[in-house]
C-alpha positions as CSV (number, residue, x, y, z in Angstrom):
1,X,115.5,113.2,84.5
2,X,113.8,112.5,87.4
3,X,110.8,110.0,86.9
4,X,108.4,107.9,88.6
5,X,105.6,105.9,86.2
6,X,103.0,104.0,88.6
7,X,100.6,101.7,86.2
8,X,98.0,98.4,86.8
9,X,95.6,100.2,88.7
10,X,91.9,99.4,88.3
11,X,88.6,98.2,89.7
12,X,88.2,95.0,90.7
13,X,85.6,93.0,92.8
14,X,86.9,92.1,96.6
15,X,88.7,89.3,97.0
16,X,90.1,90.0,93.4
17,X,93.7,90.6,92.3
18,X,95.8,93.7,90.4
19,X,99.6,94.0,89.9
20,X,101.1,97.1,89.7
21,X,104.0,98.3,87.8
22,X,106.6,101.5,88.6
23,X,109.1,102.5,86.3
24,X,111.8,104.6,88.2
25,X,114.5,106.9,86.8
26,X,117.7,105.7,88.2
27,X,118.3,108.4,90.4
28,X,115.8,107.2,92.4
29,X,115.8,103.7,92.0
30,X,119.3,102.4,92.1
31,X,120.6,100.9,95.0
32,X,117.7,102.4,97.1
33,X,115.1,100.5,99.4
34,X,111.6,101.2,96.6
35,X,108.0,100.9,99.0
36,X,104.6,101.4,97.4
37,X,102.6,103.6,99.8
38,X,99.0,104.2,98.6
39,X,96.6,107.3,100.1
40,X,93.0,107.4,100.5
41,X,90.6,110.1,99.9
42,X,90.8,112.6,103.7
43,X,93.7,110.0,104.5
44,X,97.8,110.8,104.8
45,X,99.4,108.7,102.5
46,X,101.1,105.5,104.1
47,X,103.2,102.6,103.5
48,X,102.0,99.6,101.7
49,X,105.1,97.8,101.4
50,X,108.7,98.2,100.6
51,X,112.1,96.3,98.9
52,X,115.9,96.5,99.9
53,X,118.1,96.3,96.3
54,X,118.9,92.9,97.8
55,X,115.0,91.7,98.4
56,X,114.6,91.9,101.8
57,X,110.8,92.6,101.8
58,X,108.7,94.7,104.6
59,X,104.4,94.7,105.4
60,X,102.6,96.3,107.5
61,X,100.1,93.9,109.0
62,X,96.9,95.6,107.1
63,X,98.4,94.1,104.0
64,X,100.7,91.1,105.0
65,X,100.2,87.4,103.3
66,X,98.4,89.6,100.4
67,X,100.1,91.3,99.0
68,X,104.2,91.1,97.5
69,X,106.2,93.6,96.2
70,X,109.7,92.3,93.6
71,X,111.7,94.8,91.9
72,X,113.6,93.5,88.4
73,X,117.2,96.1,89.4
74,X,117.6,95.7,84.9
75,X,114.5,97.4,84.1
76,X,114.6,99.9,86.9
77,X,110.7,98.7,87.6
78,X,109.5,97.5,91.3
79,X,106.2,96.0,91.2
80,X,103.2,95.2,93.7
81,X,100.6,92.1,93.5
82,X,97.8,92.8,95.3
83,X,95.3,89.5,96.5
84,X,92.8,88.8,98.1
85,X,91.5,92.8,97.6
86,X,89.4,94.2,100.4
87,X,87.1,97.6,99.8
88,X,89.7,99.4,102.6
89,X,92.2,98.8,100.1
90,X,90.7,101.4,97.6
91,X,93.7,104.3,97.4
92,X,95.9,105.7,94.6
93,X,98.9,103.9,94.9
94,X,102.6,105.2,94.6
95,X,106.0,104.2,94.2
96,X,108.9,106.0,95.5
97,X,111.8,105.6,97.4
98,X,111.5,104.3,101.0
99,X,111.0,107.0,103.2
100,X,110.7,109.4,100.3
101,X,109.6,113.3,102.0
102,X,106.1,114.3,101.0
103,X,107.9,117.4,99.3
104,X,110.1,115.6,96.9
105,X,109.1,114.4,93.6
106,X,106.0,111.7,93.1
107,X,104.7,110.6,90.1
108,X,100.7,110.3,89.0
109,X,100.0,107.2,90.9
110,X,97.5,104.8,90.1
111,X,94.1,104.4,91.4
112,X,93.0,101.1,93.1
113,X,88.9,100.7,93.4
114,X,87.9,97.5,95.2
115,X,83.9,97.6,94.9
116,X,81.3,94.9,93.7
């Protein structure tokens, strides 16, 4: 069974912190680069960050030195802490495989809200 469980979202002040969780069937997660890609509200979705099976990690520059994404390869789970949170950073978040097509299977997400 294909699945893809994205949890931790929240609001939270800026400059606060959130970790998010994934659970991934393992169809999609073994052996696979996993990325977090978040979308705004009138925004494509884009990538926030992403992890090779051996933990080579990837950032784009809006997100580098704050945040870090791990993956524990037992539990099938690839996670993302999120510092030093900025209102831009406001999205629902998703987990998938890296480079994962916009028409194949994504889960819920989970919403980030950075607001005071």
């Amino acid at each position: 069974q294909v699945q893809l469980v994205e949890s931790g979202g929240g609001l939270v002040q800026p400059g606060g912190s959130l970790r998010l969780s994934c659970i991934a069937s393992g169809s999609i997660f073994s052996g696979n680069v996993m990325a977090w890609y978040r979308q705004a509200p009138g925004k494509p979705r884009s990538l926030v960050a992403s992890i090779s099976s051996a933990g080579s990690t990837y950032y784009p520059d809006s997100v580098k030195g704050r945040f870090t994404i791990s993956r524990d390869n037992a539990k099938n789970t690839v996670y993302l802490q999120m510092n030093s949170l900025k209102p831009e950073d406001t999205a629902v978040y998703y987990c998938n495989r890296y480079g994962a097509s916009p028409y194949t299977y994504w889960g819920q997400g989970t919403q980030v809200t950075v607001s005071s």
